[in-house]
C-alpha positions in Angstrom: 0.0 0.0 0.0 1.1 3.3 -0.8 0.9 7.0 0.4 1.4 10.3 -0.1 2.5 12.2 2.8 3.7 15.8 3.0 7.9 15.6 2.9 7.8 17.9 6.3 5.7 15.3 7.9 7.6 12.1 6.3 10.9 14.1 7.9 9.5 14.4 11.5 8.3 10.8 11.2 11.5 9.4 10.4 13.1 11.4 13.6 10.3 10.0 16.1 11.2 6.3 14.7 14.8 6.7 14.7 14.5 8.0 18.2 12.4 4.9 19.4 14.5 2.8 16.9 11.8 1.2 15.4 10.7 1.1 11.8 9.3 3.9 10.2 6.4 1.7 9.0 6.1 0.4 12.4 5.9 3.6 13.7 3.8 5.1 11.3 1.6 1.9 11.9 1.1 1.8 15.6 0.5 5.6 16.3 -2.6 4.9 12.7 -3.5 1.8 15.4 -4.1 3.7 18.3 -5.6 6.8 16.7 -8.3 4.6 15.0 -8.9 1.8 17.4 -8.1 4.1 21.1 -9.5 7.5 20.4 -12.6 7.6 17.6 -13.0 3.6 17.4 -13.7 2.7 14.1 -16.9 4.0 12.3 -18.0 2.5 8.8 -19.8 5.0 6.8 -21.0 5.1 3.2 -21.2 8.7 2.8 -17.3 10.5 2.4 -17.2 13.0 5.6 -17.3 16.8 4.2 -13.9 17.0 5.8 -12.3 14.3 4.3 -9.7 16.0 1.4 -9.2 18.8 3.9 -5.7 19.1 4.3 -3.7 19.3 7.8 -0.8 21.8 8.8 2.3 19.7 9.6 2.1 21.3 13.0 -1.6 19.9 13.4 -0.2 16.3 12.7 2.9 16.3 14.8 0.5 17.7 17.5 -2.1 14.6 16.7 1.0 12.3 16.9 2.5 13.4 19.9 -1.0 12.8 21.4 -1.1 9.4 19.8 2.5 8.6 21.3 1.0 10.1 25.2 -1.4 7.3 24.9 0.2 4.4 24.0 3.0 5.0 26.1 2.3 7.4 29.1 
């Protein structure tokens, strides 16, 4: 599966990873784990949210990470 993910936000993944040395997929996949499965739970819908292109400030997702990371790990 691919993405495409701002380079800014790619950059600070990498640095969270290497600093946990784990994967960048790894990363990248458990902090997508707990964000769906710990904080909204998972919600089918058949309708696309109005929201759902709008694009985030690389500020906005390091913030959403870092709250990601509190949770899993304290």
């Amino acid at each position: 599966m691919a993405f495409r993910l701002n380079e800014n936000l790619v950059n600070k993944l990498k640095e969270g990873a290497k600093k946990e040395n784990r994967s960048l997929n790894n990363y990248v996949e458990c902090i997508l784990m707990d964000s769906v499965y710990n904080s909204r739970g998972v919600e089918i819908v058949e309708e696309v949210p109005e929201d759902f292109y709008r694009a985030i400030s690389v500020d906005e997702a390091k913030e959403r990470i870092q709250k990601g990371l509190k949770k899993m790990f304290g």
